[in-house]
N, C-alpha and C positions, 0 to 999 in steps of 0.2 A: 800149338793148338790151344785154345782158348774153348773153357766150357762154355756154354751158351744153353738158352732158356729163352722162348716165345710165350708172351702171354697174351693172349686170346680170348673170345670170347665169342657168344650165338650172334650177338647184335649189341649197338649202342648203348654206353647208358647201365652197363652190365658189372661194371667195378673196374674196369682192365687199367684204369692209371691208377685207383686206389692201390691197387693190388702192387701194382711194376711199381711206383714209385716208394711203397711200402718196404717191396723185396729189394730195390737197390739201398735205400737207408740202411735197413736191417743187415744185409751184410757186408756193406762199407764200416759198419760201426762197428762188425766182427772183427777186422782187420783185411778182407779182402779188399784188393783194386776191382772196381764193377766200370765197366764200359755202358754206361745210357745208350741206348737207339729207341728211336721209334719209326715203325713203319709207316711211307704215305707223308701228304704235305704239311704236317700237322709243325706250325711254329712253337705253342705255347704250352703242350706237355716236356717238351726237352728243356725246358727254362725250370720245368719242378723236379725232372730226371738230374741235369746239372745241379741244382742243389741240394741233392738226394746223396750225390757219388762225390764232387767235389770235382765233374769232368765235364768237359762240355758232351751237352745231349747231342746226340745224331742222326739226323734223319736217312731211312733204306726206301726211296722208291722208284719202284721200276717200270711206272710211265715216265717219268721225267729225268731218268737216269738211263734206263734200259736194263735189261735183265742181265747183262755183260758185268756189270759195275757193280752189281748190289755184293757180291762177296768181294772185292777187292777195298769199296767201300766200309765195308764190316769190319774187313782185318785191320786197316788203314786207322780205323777208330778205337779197335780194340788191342791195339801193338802192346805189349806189357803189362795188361790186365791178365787178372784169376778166373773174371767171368764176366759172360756180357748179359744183360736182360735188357730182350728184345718186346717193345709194349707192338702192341698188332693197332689196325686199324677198323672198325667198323667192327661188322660179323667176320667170324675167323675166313668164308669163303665168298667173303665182298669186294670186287675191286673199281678199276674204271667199268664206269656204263658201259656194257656194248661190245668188252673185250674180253670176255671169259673170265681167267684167271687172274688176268694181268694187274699188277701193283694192290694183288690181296694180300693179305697176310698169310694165308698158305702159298703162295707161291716165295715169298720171301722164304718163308719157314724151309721150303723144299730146296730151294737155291744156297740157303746155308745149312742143309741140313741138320737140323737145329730140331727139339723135342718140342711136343708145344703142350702148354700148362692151360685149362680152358675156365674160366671163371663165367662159372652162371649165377645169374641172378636168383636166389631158390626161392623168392619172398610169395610164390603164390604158387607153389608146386611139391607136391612128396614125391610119389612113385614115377609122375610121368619125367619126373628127372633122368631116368634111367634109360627112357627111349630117344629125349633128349641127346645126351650124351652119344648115344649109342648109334646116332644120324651122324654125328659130328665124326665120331670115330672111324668110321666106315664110310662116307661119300667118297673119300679121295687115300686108296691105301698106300700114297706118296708118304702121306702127312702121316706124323706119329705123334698121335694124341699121346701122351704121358701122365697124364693127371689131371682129374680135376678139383680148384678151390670153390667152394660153394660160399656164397656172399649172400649177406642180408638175412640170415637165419633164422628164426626166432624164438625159439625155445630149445631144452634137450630135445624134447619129445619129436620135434621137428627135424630136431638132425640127425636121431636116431630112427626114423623114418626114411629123411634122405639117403644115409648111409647104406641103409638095409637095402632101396631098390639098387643102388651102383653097384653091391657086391654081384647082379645076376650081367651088368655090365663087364667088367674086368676091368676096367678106368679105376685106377687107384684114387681116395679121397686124398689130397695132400694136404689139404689146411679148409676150415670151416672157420667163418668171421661173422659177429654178431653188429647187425645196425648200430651205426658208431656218429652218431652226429658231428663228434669232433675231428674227424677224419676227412667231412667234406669242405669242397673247394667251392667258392662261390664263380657261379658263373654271369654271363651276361649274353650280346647279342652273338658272339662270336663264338662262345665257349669260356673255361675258364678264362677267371683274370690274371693274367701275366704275374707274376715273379716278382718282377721288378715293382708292379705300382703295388704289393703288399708283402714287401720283403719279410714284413718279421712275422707277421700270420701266416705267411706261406713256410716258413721254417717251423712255425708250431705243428701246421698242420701235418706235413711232413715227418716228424715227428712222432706225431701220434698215428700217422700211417705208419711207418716201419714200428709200435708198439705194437699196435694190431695184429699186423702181420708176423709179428715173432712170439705174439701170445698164442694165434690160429693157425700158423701154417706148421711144416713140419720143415721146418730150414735145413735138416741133413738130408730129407729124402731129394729134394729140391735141389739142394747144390749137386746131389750123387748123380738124378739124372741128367743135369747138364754136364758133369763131366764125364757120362756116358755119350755124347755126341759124337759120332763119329768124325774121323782129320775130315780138314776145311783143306781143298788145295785150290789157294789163291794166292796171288803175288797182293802185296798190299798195295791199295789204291798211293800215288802220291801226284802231288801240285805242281812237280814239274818233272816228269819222268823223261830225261836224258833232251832236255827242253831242246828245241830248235823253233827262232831263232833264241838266241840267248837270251836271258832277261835282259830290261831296260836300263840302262846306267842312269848314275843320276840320283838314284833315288827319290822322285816324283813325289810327294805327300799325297794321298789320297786320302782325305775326311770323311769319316763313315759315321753318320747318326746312330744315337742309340739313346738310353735314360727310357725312360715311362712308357715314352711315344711309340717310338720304334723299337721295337722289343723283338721284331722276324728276319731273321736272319740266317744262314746256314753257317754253320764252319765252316765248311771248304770254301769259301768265297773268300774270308780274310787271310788263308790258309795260301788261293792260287792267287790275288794279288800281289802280296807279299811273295811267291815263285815267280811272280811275274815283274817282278824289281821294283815294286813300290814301298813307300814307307805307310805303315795303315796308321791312324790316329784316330781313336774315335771323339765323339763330341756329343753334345747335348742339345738340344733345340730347346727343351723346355731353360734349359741353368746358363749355358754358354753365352755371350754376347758376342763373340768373335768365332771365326772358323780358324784352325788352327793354324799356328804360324807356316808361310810356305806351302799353304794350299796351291793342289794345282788339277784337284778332280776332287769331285763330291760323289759319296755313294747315300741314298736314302730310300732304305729298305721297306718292309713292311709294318704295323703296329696298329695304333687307337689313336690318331692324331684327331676323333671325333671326340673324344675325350676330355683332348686339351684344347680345343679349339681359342679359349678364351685366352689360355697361358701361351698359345704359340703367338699368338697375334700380339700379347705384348711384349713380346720379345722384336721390338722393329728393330732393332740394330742388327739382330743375325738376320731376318727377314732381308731387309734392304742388303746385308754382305751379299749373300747367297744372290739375289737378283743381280748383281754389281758383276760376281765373277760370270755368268749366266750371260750378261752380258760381253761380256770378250767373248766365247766362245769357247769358254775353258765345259772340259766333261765334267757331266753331270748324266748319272743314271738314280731314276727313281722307278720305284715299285710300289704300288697300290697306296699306303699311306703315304708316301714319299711323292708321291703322282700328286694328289690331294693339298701337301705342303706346297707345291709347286704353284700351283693354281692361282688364282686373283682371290678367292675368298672359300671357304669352306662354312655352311652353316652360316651364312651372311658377315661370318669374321674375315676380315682380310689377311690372307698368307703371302707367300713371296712376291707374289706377280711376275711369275717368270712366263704362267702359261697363257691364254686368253680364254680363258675356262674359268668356270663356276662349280663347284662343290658343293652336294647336300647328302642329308642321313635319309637312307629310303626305308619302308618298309620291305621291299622287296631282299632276301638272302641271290644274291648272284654266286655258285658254286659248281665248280667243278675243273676237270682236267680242259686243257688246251690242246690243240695241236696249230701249232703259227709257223706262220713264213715273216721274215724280212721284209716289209715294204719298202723301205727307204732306205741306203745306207744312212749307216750312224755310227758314234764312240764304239758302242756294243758290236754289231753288224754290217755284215755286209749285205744290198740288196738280195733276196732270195734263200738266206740261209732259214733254214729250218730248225726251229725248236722246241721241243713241247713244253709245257708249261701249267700254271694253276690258279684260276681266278679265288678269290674266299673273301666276300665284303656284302658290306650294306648300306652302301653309298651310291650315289652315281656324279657323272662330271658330264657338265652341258659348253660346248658339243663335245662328244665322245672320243674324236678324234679330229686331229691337228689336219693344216694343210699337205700336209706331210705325216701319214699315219705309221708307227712303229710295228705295229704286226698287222698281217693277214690274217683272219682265224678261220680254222676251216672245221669244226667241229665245236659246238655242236649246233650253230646256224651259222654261215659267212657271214663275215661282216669285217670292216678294217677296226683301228682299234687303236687308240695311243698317241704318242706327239714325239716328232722327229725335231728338233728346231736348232738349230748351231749344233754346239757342242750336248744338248741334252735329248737322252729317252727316256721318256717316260711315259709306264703303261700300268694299267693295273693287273697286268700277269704277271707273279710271281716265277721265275726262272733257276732251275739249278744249276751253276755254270760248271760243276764238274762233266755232268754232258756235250758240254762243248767246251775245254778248256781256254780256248782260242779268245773267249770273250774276254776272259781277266787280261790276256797278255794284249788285248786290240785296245782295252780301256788304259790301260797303263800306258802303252805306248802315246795315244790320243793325247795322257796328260804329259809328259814328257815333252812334246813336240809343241804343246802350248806354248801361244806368244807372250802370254801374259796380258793380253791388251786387245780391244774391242779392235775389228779388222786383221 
């Protein structure tokens, strides 16, 4: 059994990564092993959780995983840990549009049975804190509120204020944090800025997140009620459970992007290729000039290739490879930045020229869950299969979709969607293939069977 802790919050914007990524540094640097998770499609808090714990961050959601998976999931990622801190997403009882509960943070919380720890913002409230709370605690008596950290403070007098209305609550205070400039993360269109493109401000800042948090919070009441949660009874999720058919022989090289650009990715993706008999290597678009030796399938995830637009394009040598193997027919899956790299130009800079598409930065935010179908077979797909999935950008591709579109969407207006063309998909839904394992072993297989050569 693995302690475990949810940290939550009323709504956006409330502290819940300061907080989670605080309490993972804090007691990583105690001597425990912390398991990162964050609930919901989120890429770029698991990049600060990962270098919080020293573990890869892991994403729990149960639109695009299903409610099946999210504790096998959990345990899968939390195998030989002390304790897991679980970041929530949104308001503690916000999930998909239109679906109730679904892929909130209290349904995750109630699927792992797990406490939840609630961080409000206290910066423009004393007593009504306490009615606050007190909605939280009681809409749903699945959930067990455990505690609440009160964020953004501002004086004693203010938190002896705060304090006095919770005690008519019974929500214990765990930790009170005073406005800490040095604590925040800079953001941009998307949300924070990735990891990767500020490695060493992001270890400061993290840093002076878990000081914070081990000056304000109370770290024994915390770790006590997570290992007050009650047994998890789950088999641990794994990449190839008693596989059929076998993995691929051969070992197939599959090139997976990553550096600055592409910075989204899940675990378990590298996780079931690799179950699925490939060798993963990853690479760089922005530093690399070649894809690695013995390619024979490209993976390119999601990131800010709006960012680089100027640095991808002078990279023609990977640019023209990448179009080169694209041409034989060799697999190539891309997702939302990876869709973009594909493209004949991004931002009137020229990228691979794999697709007959044009790329620009919009003002328009395109966000939210998917539900897709299969339009075409592809590496990934077969026609008709079904998978949910997750738009998050601010870009668009003219035209939207190939002669040959990769997905059907069927929520939240129809519409087709993506590029089927040889050997590549590419769309800008994000997909989790632990929901369908079947993808990793159909892409490997695809690379495998590669001729090597155009026809």
């Amino acid at each position: 059994m693995v302690a475990r802790l949810v940290i939550a919050a009323p709504a956006s914007g409330s502290g819940k990564t300061t907080v989670a990524t605080g309490l993972m540094a804090a007691f990583t640097a105690s001597g425990l092993a912390v398991s990162p998770h964050k609930v919901g499609p989120d890429y770029i808090d698991p990049g600060y959780h990962a270098l919080a714990t020293g573990r890869p961050g892991r994403n729990l959601d149960s639109y695009m995983c299903g409610t099946e998976l999210i504790a096998p999931l959990f345990t899968h990622g939390a195998h030989g840990c002390d304790l897991a801190v679980i970041e929530g997403v949104m308001g503690l009882y916000d999930g998909a549009a239109g679906e109730g509960e679904l892929a909130s943070t209290a349904q995750v919380a109630k699927l792992l049975r797990a406490p939840v720890v609630l961080v409000v913002d206290a910066s423009s409230q004393s007593r009504s804190v306490a009615a606050l709370v007190h909605g939280f605690a009681s809409w749903d008596p699945e959930v067990r509120l455990g505690g609440v950290i009160l964020n953004k403070v501002a004086t004693d007098r203010h938190e002896a204020l705060l304090r006095e209305a919770l005690e008519e609550s019974g929500v214990p205070v765990l930790g009170v944090l005073r406005r800490a400039p040095a604590v925040s993360t800079p953001s941009r269109h998307l949300g924070l800025v990735p990891v990767a493109e500020r490695h060493t401000e992001a270890l400061d800042a993290v840093r002076a997140q878990a000081e914070q948090v081990r000056a304000g919070c109370d770290l024994e009441a915390l770790l006590a009620l997570a290992r007050g949660a009650p047994p998890l009874s789950a088999e641990p999720w794994h990449p190839a459970p008693g596989r059929e058919p076998a993995p691929v022989a051969g070992s197939p090289v599959v090139a997976v992007a990553g550096g600055a650009a592409f910075t989204f990715s899940y675990a378990e993706h590298a996780e079931l290729l690799t179950a699925a008999g490939a060798s993963v290597v990853p690479f760089d678009p922005l530093r690399d000039e070649d894809l690695p030796e013995g390619t024979r399938g490209v993976v390119v995830g999601g990131g800010f290739p709006e960012m680089y637009a100027p640095e991808l394009s002078a990279n023609t040598r990977l640019r023209k490879a990448v179009a080169e193997l694209a041409q034989t027919g060799a697999p190539i899956a891309a997702e939302c930045a990876g869709l973009l790299y594909l493209a004949r130009s991004l931002d009137d800079k020229p990228m691979c020229g794999v697709l007959e598409a044009d790329a620009r930065m919009s003002p328009r935010l395109t966000l939210g869950y998917r539900d897709a179908v299969a339009v075409s077979d592809s590496v990934l797909a077969a026609a008709g299969t079904r998978m949910r999935g997750h738009e998050f950008h601010r870009t668009v591709i003219e035209p939207g979709a190939g002669a040959q579109a990769a997905w059907g969407l069927r929520q939240p207006e129809r519409r087709v969607e993506g590029f089927v063309r040889g050997g590549v998909h590419a769309s800008y839904v994000h997909m989790h293939w632990a929901a369908v394992p079947d993808t990793a072993y159909r892409f490997v297989r695809h690379c495998a069977q590669w001729s090597g050569h155009a026809g």
